[in-house]
C-alpha beads as a LAMMPS data file, in Angstrom:
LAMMPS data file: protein, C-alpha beads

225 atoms
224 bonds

1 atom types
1 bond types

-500.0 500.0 xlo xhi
-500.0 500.0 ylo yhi
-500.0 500.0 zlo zhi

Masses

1 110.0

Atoms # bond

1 1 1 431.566 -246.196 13.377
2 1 1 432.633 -248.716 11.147
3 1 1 434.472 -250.992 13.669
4 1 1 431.324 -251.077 15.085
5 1 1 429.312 -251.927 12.170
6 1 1 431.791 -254.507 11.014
7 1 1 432.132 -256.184 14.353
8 1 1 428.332 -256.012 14.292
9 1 1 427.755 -257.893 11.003
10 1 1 430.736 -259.896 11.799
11 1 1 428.382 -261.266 15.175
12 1 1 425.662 -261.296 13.043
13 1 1 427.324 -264.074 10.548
14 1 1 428.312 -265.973 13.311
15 1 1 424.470 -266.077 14.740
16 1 1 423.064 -266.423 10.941
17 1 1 425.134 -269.745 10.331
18 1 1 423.453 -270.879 13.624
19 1 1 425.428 -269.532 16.332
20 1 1 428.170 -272.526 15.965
21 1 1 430.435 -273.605 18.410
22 1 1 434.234 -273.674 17.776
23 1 1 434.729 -277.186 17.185
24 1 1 436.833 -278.854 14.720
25 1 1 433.805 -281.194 13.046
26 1 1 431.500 -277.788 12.467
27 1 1 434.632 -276.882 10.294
28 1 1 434.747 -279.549 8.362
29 1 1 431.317 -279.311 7.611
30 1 1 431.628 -275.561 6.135
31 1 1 434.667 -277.366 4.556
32 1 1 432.534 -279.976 2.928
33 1 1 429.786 -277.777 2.309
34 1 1 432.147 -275.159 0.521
35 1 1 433.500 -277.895 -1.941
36 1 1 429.530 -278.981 -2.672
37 1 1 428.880 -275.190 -3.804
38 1 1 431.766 -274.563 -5.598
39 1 1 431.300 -278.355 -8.032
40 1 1 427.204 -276.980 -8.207
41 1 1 427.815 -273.910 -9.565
42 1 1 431.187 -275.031 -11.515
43 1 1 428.668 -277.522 -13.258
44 1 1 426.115 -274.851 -14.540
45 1 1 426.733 -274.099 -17.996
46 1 1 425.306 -270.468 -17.263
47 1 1 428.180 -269.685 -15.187
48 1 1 430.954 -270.815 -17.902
49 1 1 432.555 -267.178 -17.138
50 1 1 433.134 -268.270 -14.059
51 1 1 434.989 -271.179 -14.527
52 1 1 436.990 -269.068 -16.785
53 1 1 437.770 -266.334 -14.168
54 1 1 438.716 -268.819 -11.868
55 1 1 441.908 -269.781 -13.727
56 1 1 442.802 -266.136 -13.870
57 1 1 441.728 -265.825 -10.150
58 1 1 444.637 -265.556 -7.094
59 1 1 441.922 -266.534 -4.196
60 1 1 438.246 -267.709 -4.172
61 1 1 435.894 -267.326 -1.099
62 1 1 432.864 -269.854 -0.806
63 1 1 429.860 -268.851 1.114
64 1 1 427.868 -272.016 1.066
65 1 1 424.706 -270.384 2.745
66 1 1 424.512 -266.820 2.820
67 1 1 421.185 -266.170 5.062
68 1 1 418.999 -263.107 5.378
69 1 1 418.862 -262.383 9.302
70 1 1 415.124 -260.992 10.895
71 1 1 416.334 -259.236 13.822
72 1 1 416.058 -255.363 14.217
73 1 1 419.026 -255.031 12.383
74 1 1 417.917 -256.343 8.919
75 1 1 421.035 -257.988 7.147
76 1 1 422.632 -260.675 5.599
77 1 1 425.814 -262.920 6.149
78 1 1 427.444 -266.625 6.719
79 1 1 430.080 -268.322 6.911
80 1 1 432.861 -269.303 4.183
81 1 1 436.264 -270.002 3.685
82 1 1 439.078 -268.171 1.686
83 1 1 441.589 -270.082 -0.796
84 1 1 445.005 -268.506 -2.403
85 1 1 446.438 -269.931 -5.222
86 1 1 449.958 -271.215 -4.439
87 1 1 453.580 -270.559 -6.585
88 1 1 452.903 -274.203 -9.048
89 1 1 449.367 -273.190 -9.544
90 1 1 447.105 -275.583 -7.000
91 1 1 445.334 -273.772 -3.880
92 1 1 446.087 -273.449 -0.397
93 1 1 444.664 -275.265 2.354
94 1 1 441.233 -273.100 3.269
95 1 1 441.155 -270.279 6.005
96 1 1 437.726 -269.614 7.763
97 1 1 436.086 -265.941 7.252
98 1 1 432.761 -264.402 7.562
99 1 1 430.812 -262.367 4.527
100 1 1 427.930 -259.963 6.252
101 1 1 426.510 -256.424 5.290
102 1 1 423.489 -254.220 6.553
103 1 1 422.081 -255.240 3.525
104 1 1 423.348 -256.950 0.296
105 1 1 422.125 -256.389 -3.062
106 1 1 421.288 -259.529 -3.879
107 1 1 419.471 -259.738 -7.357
108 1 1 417.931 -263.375 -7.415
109 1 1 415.709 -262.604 -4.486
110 1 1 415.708 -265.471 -2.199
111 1 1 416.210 -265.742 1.368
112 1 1 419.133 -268.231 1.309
113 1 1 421.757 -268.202 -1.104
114 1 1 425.418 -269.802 -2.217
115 1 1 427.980 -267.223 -2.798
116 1 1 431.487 -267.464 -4.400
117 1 1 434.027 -264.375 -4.739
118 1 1 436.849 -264.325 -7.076
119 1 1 439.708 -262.568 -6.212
120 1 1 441.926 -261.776 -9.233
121 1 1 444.695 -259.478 -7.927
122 1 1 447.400 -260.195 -5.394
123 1 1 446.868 -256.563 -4.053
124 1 1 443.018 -257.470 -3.320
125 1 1 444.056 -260.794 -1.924
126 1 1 446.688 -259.310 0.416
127 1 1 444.265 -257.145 1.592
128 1 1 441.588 -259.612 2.760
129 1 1 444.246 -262.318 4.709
130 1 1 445.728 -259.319 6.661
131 1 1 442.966 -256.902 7.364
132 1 1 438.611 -256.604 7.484
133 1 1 437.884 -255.842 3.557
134 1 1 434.663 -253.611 2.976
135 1 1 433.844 -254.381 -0.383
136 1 1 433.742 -251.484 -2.590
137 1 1 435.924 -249.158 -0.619
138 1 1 438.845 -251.489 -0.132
139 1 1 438.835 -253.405 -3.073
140 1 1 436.804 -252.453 -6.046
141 1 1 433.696 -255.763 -6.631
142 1 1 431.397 -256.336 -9.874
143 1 1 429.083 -258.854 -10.593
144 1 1 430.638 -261.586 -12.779
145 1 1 429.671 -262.157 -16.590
146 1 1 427.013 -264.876 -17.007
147 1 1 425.726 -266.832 -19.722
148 1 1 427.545 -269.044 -22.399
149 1 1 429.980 -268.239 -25.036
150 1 1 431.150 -265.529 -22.352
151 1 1 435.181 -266.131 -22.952
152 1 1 435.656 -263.075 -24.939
153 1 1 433.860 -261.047 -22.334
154 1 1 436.141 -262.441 -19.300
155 1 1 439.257 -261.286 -20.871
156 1 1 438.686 -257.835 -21.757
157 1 1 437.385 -254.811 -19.823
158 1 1 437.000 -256.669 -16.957
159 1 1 439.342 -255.170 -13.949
160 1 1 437.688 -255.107 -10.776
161 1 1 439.373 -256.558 -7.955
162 1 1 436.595 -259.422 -7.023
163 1 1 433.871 -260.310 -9.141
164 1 1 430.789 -262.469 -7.268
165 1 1 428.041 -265.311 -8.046
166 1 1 425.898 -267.085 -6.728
167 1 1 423.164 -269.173 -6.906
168 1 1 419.175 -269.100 -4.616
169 1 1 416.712 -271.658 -5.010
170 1 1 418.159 -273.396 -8.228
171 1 1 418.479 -269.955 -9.579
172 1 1 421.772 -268.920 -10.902
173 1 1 423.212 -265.353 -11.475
174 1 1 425.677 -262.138 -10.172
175 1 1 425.431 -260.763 -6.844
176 1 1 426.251 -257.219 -5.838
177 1 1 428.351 -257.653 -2.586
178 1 1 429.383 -253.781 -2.583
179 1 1 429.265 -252.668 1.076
180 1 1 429.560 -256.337 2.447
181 1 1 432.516 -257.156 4.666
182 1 1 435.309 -259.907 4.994
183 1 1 436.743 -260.844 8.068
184 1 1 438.460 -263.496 9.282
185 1 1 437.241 -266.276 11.671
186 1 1 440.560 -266.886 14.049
187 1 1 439.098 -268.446 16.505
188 1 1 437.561 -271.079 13.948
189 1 1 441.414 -271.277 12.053
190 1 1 442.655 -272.421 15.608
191 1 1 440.094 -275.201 16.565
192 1 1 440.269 -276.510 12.749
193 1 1 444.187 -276.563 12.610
194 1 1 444.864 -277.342 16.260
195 1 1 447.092 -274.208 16.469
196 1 1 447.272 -270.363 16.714
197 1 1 447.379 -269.871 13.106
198 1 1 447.224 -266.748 11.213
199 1 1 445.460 -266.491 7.921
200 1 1 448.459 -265.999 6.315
201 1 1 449.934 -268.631 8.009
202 1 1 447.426 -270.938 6.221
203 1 1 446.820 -269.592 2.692
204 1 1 449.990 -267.532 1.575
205 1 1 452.948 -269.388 3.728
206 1 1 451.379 -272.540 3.823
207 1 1 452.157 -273.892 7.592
208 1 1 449.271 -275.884 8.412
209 1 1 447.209 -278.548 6.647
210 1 1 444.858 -280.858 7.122
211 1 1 443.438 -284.233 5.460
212 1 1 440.167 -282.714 5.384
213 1 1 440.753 -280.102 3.010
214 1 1 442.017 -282.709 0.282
215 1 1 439.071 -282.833 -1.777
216 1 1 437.656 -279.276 -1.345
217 1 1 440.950 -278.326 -3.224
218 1 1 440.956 -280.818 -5.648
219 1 1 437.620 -279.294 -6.678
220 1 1 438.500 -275.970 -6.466
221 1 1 441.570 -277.011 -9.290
222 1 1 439.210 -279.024 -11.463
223 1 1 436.360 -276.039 -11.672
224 1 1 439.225 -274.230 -13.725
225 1 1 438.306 -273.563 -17.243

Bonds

1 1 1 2
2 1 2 3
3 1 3 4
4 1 4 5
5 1 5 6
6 1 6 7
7 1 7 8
8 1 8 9
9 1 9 10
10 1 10 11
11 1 11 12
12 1 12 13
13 1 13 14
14 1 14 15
15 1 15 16
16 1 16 17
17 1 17 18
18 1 18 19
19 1 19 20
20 1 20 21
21 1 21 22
22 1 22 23
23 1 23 24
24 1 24 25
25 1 25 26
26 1 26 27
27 1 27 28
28 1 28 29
29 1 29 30
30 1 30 31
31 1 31 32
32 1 32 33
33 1 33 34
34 1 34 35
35 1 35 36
36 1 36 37
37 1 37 38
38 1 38 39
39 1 39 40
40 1 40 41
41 1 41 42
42 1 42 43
43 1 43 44
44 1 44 45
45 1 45 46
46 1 46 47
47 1 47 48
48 1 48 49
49 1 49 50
50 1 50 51
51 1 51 52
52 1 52 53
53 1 53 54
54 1 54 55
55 1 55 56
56 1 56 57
57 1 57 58
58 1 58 59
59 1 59 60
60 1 60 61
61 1 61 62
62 1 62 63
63 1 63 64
64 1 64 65
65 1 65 66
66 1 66 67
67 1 67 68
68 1 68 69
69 1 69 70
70 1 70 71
71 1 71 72
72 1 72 73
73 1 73 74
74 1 74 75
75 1 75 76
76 1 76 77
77 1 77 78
78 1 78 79
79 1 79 80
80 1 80 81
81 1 81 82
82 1 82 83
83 1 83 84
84 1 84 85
85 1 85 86
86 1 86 87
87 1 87 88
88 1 88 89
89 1 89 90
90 1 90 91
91 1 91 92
92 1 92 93
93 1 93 94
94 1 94 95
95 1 95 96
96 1 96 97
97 1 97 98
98 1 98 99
99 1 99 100
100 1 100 101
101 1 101 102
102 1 102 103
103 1 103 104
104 1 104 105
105 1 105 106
106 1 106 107
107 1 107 108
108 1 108 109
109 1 109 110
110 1 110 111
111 1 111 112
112 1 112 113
113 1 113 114
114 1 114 115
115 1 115 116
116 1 116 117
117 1 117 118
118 1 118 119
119 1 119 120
120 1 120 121
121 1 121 122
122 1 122 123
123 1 123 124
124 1 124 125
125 1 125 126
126 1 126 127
127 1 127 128
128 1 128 129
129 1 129 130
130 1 130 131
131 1 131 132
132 1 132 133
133 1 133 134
134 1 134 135
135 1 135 136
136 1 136 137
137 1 137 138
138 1 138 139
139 1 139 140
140 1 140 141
141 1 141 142
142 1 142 143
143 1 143 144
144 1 144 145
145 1 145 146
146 1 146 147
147 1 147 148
148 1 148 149
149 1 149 150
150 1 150 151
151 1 151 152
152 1 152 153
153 1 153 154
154 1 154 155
155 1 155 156
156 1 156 157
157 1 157 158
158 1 158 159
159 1 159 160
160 1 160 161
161 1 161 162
162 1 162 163
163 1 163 164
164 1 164 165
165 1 165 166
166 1 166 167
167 1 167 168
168 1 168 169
169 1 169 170
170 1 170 171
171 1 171 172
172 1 172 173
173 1 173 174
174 1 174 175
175 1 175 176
176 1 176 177
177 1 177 178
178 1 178 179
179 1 179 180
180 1 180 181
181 1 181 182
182 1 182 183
183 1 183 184
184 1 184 185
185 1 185 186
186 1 186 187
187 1 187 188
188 1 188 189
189 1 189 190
190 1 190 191
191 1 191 192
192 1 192 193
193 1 193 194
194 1 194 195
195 1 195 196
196 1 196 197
197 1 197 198
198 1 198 199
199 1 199 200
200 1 200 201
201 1 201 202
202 1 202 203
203 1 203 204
204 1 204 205
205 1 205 206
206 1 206 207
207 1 207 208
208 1 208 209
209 1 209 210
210 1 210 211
211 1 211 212
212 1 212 213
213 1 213 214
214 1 214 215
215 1 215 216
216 1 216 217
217 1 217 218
218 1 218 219
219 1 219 220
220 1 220 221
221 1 221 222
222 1 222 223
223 1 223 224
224 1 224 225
């Protein structure tokens, strides 16, 4: 039951984002549209606890559009891609992955929305580059502290395995992702990087690259607080 519900939201990210074809420039765009979300919502002072959790983080993934679908299967997914903090302390080159659920919990509302997922544990991060992560049953997810002056509340009592935000419509806040799945996009890894790749191959041991990824994580780095 839930291969078939993940490969079923899995299909249904793939039709959300606009049922994209394989090739190397839609990449880049998710790419490019990735580093745009992740400098918007680094530059809200609302989401100063974010910045901060970053730093602490071991792996981010950036949904730039996260869509609510209207077939008879309500749901929700998109497209994103997954970064992993490397030994010296910059990030990896990104790896392409889908975020989808039956229905996500959402709590700004809108129909179309800009994700991001830290990952602060190198269990939870193992996890999601070699298997399909259910949030909330594989690794434990909380919405991440908002508002200013939040320091003191990112460094204690926080110790779930991924906290979320995101932003709708110039609206900023958490998002409950509990239920929602993660699972790679190979097929999109290959096209991008010109190679069977696995994830792992790209964001843990580092064997591929590409010019294109340059500034998505230089942005990444400088959204550190």
């Amino acid at each position: 039951m839930l291969r078939a519900l993940t490969t079923a939201i899995a299909a249904m990210a793939v039709l959300i984002s606009g049922a994209i074809s394989a090739q190397a420039n839609d990449q880049q765009v998710l790419i490019d549209q990735s580093k745009a979300t992740m400098e918007s919502l680094a530059g809200q002072s609302d989401l100063e606890g974010m910045r901060i959790l970053l730093k602490q983080a071991k792996g981010v993934l950036i949904v730039p559009q996260l869509l609510k679908a209207g077939f008879i299967i309500g749901g929700e997914g998109g497209s994103g891609v997954l970064l992993a903090r490397q030994a010296d302390g910059s990030w990896s080159a990104p790896a392409f992955y889908t975020l989808g659920a039956a229905s996500l919990g959402l709590q700004i509302g809108a129909e179309a929305k800009e994700v991001v997922l830290l990952i602060m544990n190198t269990e939870a991060l193992n996890a999601v580059i070699n298997n399909q992560v259910k949030l909330g049953a594989d690794a434990s997810v909380a919405v991440g502290p908002v508002g200013k002056n939040v320091e003191a509340a990112t460094t204690t009592n926080l110790n779930a395995d991924i906290y979320s935000y995101a932003r709708a419509k110039g609206l900023f806040g958490g998002v409950s992702v509990e239920g929602a799945v993660i699972a790679a996009r190979d097929k999109w890894n290959q096209a991008y990087y010109g190679q069977a790749v696995t994830t792992g191959d790209i964001v843990a041991r580092g064997k591929v690259d590409a010019e294109g990824t340059k500034a998505l994580r230089m942005t990444v780095r400088n959204s550190e607080l």
